[in-house]
Steps between C-alpha positions, in 0.01 A plus 500: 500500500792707428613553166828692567674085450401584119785773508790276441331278260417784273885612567662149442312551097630822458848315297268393244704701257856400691379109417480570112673835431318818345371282188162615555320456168581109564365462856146480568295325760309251502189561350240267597446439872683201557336459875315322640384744757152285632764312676667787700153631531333222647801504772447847641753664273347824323674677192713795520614787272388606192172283355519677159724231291598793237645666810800251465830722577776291473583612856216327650445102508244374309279361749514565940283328727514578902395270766208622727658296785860582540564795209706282319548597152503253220615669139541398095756672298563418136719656243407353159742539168344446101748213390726277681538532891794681480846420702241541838549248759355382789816592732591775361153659570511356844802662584356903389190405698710389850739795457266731622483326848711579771596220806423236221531168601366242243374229698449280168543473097378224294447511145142335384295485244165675402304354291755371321721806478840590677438662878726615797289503823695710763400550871708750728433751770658899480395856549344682276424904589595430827243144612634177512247301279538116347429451194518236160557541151412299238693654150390294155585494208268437218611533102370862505473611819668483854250510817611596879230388743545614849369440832574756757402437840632640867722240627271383784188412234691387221449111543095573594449641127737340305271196356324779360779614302602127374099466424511836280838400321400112430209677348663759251450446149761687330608585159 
């Protein structure tokens, strides 16, 4: 399938330094692969980008999967800080990641949990380099790190893939 859909995933990641400022020597990914990729696998989703994990630019997200069906993209980020979680929250990050959209219209917000830990679940529909695409975000917050999960579909396929993306993020073990 096409893989041109992974352009404005890899573009929504690119404020990973806007979300935490230029404090580099405190951010760092998350190290250990906190996927459980047989599942996307076994669904006809194969991985994208980069397979070496020391190639970890903190422009990239962690971990991309694409579907073979409908090019849907499905995406990890994680910014991680030694210590306390920092002032980081769920909304805030939210907000940097849906400012890059144009046309946005948030269909619906809810706050959930993960796992225990605090999670804002967002699902809209907007423009991004010029294609209308739908798309949810799941932002958590964990004591060290903050996560943004995000299914990117075209509008017309986003409801046949999206049990794949709740599968994959009931899944996650995080950090």
């Amino acid at each position: 399938m096409k893989s041109f859909y992974l352009i404005p995933v890899l573009a929504c990641f690119c404020s990973c330094s806007v979300l935490v400022g230029q404090v580099k020597p405190l951010e760092e990914k998350f190290v250990n692969d906190p996927t459980p990729a047989h599942s996307l696998d076994s669904l006809g989703w194969r991985k994208i980008g980069s397979q070496d994990p020391s190639d970890r630019s903190s422009e990239l997200p962690d971990e991309a999967w694409q579907s073979s069906k409908t090019a849907a993209v499905i995406s990890l980020n994680s910014v991680c800080r030694k210590g306390a979680g920092g002032e980081r929250d769920v909304k805030k990050v939210t907000k940097v990641l849906l400012s890059q959209w144009d046309n946005l219209k948030i269909e619906q917000q809810s706050p959930l949990a993960m796992r225990s830990l605090p999670a804002l679940q967002t699902t809209a529909r907007g423009k991004y380099l010029g294609r209308d695409r739908k798309f949810q975000i799941v932002v958590v917050k964990s004591p060290t790190c903050i996560y943004d999960l995000i299914y990117l579909s075209p509008i017309e396929s986003f409801e046949q893939e999206l049990s794949a993306f709740v599968r994959f993020r009931d899944t996650l073990e995080l950090k």
